[in-house]
MARNUKE-210857 format. One record per residue: residue number from 1; residue in one letter; x, y, z of N, C-alpha, C in turn. Coordinates in pm, 1 decimal. Layout:
% MARNUKE-210857
> NUM;a;X;Y;Z;X;Y;Z;X;Y;Z
...
END
This chain:
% MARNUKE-210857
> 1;x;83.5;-118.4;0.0;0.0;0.0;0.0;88.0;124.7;0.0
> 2;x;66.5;203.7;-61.7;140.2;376.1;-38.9;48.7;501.3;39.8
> 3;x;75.1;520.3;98.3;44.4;653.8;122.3;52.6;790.5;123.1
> 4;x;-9.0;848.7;90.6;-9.8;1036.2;81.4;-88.5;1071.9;154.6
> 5;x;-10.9;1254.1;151.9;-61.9;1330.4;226.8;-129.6;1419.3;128.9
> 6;x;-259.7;1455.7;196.2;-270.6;1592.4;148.4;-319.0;1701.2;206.6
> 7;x;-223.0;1802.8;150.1;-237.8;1913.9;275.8;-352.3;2066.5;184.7
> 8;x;-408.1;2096.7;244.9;-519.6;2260.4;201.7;-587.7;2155.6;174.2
> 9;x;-711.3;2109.2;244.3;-826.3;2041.5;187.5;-890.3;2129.7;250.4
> 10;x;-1024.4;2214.3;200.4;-1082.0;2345.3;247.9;-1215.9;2265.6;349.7
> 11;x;-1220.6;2325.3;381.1;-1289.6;2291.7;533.3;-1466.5;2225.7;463.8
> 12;x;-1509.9;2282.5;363.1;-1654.1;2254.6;326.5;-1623.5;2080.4;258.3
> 13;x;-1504.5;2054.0;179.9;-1467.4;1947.1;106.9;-1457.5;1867.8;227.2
> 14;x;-1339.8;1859.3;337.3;-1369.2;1762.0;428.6;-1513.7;1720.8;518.8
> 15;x;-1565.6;1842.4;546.8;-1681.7;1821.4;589.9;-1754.4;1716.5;464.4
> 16;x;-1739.8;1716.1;352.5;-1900.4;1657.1;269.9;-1807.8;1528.6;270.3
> 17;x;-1681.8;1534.6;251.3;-1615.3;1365.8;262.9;-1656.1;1299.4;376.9
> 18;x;-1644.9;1356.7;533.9;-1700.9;1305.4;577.6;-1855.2;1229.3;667.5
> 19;x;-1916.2;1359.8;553.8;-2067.5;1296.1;554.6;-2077.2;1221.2;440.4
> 20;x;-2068.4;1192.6;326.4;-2039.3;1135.9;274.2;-1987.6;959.9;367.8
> 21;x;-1869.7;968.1;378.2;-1837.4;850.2;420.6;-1933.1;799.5;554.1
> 22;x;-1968.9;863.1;625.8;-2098.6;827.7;737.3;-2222.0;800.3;654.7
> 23;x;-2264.6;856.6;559.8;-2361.9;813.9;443.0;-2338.2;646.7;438.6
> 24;x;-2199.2;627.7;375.0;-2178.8;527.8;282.3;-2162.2;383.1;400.2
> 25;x;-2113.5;447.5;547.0;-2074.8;371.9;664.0;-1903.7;308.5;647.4
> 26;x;-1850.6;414.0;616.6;-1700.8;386.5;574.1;-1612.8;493.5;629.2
> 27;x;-1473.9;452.3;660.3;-1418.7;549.5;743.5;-1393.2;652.1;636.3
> 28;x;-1337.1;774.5;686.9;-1311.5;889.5;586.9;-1200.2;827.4;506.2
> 29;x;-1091.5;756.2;552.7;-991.3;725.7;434.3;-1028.4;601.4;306.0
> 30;x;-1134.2;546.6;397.2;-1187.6;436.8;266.0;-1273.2;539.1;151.2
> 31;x;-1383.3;607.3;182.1;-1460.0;727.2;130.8;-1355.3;776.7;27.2
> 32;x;-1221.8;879.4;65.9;-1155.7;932.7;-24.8;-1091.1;831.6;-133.5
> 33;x;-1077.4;745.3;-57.9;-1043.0;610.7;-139.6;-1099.3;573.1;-248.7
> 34;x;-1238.7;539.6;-209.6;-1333.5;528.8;-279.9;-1355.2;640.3;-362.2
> 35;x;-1371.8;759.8;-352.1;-1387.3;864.8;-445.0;-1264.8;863.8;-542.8
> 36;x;-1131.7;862.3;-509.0;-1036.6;854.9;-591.5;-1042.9;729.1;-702.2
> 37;x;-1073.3;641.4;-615.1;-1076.6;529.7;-752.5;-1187.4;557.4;-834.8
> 38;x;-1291.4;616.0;-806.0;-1438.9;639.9;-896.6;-1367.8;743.3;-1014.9
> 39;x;-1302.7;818.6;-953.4;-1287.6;970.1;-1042.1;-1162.7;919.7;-1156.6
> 40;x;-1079.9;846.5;-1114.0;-972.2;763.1;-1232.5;-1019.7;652.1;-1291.8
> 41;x;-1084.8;566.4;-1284.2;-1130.5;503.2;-1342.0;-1258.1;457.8;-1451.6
> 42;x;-1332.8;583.9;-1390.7;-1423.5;619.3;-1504.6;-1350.7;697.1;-1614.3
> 43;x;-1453.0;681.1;-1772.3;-1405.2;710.3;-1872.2;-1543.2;875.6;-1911.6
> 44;x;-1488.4;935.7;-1951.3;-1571.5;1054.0;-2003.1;-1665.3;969.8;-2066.0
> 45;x;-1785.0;1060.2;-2063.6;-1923.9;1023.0;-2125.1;-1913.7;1050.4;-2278.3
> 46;x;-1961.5;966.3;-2390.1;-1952.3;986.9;-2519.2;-2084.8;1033.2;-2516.0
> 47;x;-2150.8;1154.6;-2527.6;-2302.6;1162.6;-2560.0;-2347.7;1102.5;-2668.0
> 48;x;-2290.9;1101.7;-2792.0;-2354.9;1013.2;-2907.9;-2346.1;876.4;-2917.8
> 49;x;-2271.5;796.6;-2783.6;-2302.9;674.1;-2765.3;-2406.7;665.6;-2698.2
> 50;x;-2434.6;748.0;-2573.7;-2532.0;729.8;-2461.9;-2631.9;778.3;-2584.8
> 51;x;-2659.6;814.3;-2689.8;-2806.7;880.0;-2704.9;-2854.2;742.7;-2823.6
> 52;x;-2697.8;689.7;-2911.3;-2721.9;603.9;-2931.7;-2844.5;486.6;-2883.3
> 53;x;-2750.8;477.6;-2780.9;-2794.7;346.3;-2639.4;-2966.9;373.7;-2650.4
> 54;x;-2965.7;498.1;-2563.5;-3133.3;519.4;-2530.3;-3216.1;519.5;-2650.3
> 55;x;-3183.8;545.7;-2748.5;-3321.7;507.5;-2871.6;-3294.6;413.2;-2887.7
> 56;x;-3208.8;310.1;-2906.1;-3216.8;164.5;-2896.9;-3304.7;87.0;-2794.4
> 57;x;-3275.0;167.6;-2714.8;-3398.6;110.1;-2576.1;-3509.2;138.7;-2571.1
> 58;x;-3527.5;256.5;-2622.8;-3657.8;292.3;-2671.6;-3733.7;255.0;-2752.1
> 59;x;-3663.9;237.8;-2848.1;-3738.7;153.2;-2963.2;-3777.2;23.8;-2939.7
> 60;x;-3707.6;-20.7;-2837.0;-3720.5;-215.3;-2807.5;-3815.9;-189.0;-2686.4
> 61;x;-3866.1;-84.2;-2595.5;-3980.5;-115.8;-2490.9;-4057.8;-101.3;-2621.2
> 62;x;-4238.3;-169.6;-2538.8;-4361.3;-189.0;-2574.6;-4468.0;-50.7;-2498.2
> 63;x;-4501.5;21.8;-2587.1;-4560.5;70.3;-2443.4;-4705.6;73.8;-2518.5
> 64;x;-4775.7;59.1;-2443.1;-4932.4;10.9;-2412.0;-4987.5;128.3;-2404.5
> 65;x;-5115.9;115.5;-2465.2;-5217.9;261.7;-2520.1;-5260.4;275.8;-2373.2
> 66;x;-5297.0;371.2;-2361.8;-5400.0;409.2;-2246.3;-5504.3;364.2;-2234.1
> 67;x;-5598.7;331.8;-2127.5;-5709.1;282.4;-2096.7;-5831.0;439.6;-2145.4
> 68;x;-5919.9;382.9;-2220.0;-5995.9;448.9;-2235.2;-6078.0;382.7;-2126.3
> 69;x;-6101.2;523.9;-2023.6;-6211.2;461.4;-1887.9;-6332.6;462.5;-1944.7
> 70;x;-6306.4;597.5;-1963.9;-6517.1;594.8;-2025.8;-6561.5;463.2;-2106.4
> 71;x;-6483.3;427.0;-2232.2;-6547.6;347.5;-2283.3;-6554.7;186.7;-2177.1
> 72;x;-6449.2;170.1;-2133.2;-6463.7;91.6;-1973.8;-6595.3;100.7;-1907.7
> 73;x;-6680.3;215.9;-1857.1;-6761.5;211.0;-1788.8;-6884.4;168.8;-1866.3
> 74;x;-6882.5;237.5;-1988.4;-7004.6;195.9;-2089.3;-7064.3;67.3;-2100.5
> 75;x;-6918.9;9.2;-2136.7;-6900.0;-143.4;-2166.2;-6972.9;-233.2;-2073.3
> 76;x;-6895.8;-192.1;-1913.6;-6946.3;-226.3;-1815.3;-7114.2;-219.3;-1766.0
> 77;x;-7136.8;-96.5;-1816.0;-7315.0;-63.1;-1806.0;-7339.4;-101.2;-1874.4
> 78;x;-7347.2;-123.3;-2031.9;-7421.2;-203.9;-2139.6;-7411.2;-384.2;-2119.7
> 79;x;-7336.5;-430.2;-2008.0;-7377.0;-580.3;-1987.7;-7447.9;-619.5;-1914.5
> 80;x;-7469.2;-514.6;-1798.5;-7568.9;-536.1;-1721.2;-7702.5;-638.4;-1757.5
END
């Protein structure tokens, strides 16, 4: 394992790290931990893949007409 220091962390940033890490139930050095590996290891967002993606998904749900109530109730009164 290595360790660093880091020194000027402004007082509002440690505070949300460590609500944050009481959020998550992790000590503050796992939390920054955790935030550091999130922030290097993600890749920038391609928007024309992500918009890709979502009309692909869109196009493949089903979505179902609305219930016409009224004609529901009609239906229902004319079997009486």
């Amino acid at each position: 394992m290595i360790t660093i220091t880091i020194k000027g962390i402004p007082k509002e940033t440690h505070r949300e790290l460590k609500r944050r890490a009481a959020a998550h139930r992790r000590s503050l050095n796992s939390e920054v931990i955790s935030v550091l590996d999130s922030s290097v290891s993600s890749r920038p967002l391609d928007t024309q893949e992500f918009l890709q993606r979502v009309r692909v998904r869109r196009e493949s749900m089903e979505f179902k007409k609305p219930l016409d109530i009224t004609k529901i109730i009609r239906e229902a009164r004319d079997s009486r």
